[in-house]
C-alpha positions as CSV (number, residue, x, y, z in Angstrom):
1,X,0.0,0.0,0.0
2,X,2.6,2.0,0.9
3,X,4.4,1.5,-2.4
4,X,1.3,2.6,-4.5
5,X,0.8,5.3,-2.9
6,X,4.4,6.5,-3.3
7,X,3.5,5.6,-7.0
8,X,0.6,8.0,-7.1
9,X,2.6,11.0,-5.3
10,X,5.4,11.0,-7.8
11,X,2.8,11.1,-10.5
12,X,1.1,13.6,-8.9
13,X,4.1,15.6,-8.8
14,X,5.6,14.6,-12.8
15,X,2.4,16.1,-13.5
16,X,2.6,19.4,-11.9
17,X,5.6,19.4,-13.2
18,X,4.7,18.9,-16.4
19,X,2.2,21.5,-16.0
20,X,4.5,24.2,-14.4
21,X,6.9,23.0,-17.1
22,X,4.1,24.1,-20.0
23,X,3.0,27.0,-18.5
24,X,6.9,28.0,-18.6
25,X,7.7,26.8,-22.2
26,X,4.4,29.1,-22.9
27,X,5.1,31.7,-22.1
28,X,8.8,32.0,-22.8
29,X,8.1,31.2,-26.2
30,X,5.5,34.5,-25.9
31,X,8.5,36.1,-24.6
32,X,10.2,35.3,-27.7
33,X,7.5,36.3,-30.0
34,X,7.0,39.8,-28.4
35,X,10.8,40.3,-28.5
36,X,10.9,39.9,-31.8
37,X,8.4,42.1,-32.6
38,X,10.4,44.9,-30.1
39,X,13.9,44.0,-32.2
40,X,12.0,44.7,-35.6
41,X,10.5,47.7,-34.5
42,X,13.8,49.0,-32.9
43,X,15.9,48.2,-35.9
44,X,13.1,50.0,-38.0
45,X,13.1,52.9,-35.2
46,X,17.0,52.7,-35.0
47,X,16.9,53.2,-38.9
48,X,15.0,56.6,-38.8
49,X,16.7,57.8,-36.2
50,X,20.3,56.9,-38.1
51,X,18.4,58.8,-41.2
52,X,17.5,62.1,-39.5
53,X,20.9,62.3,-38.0
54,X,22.4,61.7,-41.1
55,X,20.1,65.0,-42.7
56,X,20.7,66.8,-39.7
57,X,24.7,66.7,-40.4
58,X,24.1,67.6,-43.6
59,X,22.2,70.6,-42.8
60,X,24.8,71.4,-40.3
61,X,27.5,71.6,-42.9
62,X,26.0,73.5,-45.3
63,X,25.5,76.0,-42.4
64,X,28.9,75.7,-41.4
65,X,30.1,76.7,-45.2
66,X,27.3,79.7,-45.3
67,X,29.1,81.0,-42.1
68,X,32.2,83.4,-42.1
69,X,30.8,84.6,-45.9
70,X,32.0,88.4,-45.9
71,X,30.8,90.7,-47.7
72,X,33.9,90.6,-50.4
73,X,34.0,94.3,-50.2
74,X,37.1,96.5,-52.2
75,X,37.9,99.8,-51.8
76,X,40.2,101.2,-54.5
77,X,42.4,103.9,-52.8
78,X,43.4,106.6,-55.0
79,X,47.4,108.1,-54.4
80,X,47.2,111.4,-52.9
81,X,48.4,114.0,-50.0
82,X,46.2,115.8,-48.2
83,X,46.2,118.4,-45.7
84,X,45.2,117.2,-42.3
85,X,42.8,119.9,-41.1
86,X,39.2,118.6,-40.9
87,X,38.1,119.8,-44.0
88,X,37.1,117.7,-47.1
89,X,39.7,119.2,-49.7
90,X,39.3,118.7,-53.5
91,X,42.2,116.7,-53.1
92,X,39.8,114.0,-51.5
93,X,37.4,114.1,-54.9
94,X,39.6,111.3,-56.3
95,X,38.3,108.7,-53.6
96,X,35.3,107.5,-52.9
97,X,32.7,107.2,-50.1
98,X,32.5,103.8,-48.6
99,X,29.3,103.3,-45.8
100,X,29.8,101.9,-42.7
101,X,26.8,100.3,-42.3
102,X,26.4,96.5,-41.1
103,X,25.1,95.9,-37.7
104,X,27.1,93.7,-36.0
105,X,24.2,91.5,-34.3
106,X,20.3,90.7,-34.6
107,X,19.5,94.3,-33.7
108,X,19.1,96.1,-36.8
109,X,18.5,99.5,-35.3
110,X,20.9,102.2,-36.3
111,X,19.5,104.5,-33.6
112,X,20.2,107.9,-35.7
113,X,23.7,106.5,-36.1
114,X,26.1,106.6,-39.6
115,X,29.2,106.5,-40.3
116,X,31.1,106.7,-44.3
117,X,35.1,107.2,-44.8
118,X,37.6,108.2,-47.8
119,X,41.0,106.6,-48.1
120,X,44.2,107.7,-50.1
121,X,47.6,106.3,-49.8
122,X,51.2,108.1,-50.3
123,X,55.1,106.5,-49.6
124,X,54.7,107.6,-46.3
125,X,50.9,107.2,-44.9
126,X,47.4,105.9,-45.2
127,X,45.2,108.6,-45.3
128,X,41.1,108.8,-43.6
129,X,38.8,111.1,-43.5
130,X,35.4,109.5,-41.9
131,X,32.4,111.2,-40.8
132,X,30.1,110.5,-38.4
133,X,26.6,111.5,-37.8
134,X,24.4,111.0,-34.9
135,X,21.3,112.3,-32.5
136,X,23.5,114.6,-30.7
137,X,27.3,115.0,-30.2
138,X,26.8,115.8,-26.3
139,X,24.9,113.1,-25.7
140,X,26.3,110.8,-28.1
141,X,30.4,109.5,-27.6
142,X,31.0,107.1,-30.7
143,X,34.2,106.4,-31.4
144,X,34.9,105.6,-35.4
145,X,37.8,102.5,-35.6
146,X,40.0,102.0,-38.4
147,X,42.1,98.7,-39.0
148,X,44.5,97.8,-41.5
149,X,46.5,94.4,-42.5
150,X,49.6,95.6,-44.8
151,X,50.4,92.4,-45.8
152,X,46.8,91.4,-46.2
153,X,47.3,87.4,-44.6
154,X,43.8,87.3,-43.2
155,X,45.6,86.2,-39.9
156,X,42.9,84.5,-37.0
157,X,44.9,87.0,-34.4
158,X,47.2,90.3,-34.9
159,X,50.6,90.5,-36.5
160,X,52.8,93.3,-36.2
161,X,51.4,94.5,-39.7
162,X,47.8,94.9,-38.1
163,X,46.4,97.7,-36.6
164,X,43.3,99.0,-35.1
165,X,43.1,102.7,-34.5
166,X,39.7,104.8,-32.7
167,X,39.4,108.1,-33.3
168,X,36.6,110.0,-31.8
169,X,35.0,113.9,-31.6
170,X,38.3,114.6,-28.9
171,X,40.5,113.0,-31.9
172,X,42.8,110.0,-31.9
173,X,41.8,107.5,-28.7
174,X,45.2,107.1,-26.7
175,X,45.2,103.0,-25.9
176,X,42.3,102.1,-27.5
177,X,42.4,99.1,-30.1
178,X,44.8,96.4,-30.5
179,X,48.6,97.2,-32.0
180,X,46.8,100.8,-32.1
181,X,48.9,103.5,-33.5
182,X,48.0,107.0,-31.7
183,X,51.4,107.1,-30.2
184,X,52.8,107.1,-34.1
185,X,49.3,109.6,-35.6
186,X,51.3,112.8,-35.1
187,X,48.5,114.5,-37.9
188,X,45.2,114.3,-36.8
189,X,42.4,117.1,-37.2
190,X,38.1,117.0,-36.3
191,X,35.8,119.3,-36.7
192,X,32.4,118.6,-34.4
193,X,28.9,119.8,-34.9
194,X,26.2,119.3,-32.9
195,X,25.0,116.0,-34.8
196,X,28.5,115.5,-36.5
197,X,32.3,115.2,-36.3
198,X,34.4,114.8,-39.2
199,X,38.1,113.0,-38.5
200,X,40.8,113.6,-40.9
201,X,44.5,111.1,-39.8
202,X,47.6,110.1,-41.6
203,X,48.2,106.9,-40.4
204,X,52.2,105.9,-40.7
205,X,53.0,102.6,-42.1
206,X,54.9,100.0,-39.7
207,X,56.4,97.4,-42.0
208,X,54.5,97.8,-45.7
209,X,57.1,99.8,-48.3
210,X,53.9,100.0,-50.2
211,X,53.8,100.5,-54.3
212,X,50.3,101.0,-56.8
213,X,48.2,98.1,-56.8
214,X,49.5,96.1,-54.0
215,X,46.4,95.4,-52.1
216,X,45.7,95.8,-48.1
217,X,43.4,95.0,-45.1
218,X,40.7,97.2,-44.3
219,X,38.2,97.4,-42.4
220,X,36.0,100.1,-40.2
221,X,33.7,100.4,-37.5
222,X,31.7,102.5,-35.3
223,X,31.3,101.7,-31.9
224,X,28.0,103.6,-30.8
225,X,28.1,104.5,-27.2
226,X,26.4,106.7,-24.9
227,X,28.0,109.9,-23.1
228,X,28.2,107.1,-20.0
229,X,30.1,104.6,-22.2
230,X,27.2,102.7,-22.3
231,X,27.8,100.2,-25.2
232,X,24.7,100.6,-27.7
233,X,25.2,99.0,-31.1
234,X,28.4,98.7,-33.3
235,X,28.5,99.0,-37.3
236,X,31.0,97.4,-39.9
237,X,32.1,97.6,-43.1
238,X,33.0,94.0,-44.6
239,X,32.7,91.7,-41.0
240,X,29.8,90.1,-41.2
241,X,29.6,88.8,-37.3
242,X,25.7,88.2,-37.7
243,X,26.9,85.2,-39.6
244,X,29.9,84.1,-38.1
245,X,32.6,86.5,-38.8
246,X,35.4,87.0,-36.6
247,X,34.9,90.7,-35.0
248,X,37.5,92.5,-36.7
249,X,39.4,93.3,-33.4
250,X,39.8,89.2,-32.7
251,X,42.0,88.9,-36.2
252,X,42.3,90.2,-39.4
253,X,40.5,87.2,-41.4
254,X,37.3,88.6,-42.5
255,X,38.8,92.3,-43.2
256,X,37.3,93.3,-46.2
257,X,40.4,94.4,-49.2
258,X,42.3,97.4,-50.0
259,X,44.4,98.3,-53.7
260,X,46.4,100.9,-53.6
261,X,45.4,103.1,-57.2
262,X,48.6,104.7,-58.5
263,X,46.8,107.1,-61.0
């Protein structure tokens, strides 16, 4: 008896076993089935993800190339000498009036601000005459920034060719800008108004034995500021910063070009 019913326990328990066993098989092979269904979906998934990255680098590149696009401006610098005294001589009727007129952010706003130049070259100098309007010149302290590159290497910092000169309604700005010249500016004359000042400099040459049609850095600015110093909007000539341009006082690279016209 005790034998049989031995017998009939280990059945018992084969069975539930058996029946645990099932249950298991069942639903491991549901297990199976659902991750198979996840893998497809995540390869298909995996694939559109790996397809917008791919579009998004390509949108980033052709960004990057539309970035640090200057304007490609040229200014063609007649030969001449003027006199340094504020006023616009006949002498500066040979050269030409270049605007000063690209904002150097998102804000647009000019507020009352412009700014044009002249430029002539001898042996000895370059030659400016900028002027400068604004609101009021009591209320108003812009400061009008020349830079030059003699040898015109589009450098990502400053040589000892490169210059960047301020000059402002009290004249040439003592310290201000980077390898600045005022030390070397012995001729420098403005006239003021009250909504204008007119700058007229011979700036001296530091290494460039220059010669018609060799072709130079340029590039200008004005830095709009209140009476305070409060900084208030800043306008180029070629540097394109809104796009990606180096500001012209971080290197010479996006400076616009210079030829020196021996007519």
């Amino acid at each position: 008896m005790s034998m049989y019913n031995d017998y009939n326990e280990k059945m018992v328990k084969t069975n539930n076993y058996k029946r645990s066993y099932g249950c298991c098989i069942h639903h491991f092979d549901e297990f199976c089935a659902q991750k198979s269904i996840y893998l497809f979906y995540k390869e298909k998934n995996m694939k559109k993800l790996f397809a917008f990255i791919l579009v998004a680098a390509m949108i980033c590149a052709t960004l990057a190339l539309s970035v640090s696009a200057t304007r490609g401006l040229v200014y063609n610098a007649p030969k001449g000498t003027p006199k340094i005294d504020g006023e616009l001589d006949s002498v500066w009727d040979a050269a030409e009036w270049t605007d000063v007129d690209l904002p150097h952010g998102a804000d647009t706003d000019t507020y009352g601000h412009s700014a044009r130049a002249k430029v002539m070259w001898d042996e000895t100098n370059l030659y400016i005459y900028a002027e400068i309007t604004c609101p009021s010149t009591e209320e108003w302290n812009d400061t009008f920034e020349v830079y030059f590159d003699e040898n015109n290497d589009k450098e990502a910092g400053y040589g000892g060719d490169d210059t960047q000169n301020g000059f402002w309604k009290d004249g040439v700005r003592e310290g201000y800008g980077t390898n600045n010249r005022a030390l070397f500016i012995e001729d420098c004359a403005v006239n003021v108004t009250a909504t204008q000042f007119f700058v007229e400099a011979a700036i001296p040459y530091f290494e460039l034995e220059p010669k018609g049609g060799e072709t130079l850095g340029l590039e200008f600015m004005l830095n709009i500021e209140k009476a305070d110093g409060t900084f208030i909007q800043a306008l180029r000539w070629n540097v394109d910063t809104a796009s990606g341009d180096p500001a012209p006082w971080q290197g010479t690279a996006a400076f616009g070009e210079m030829v020196l016209v021996d007519a």
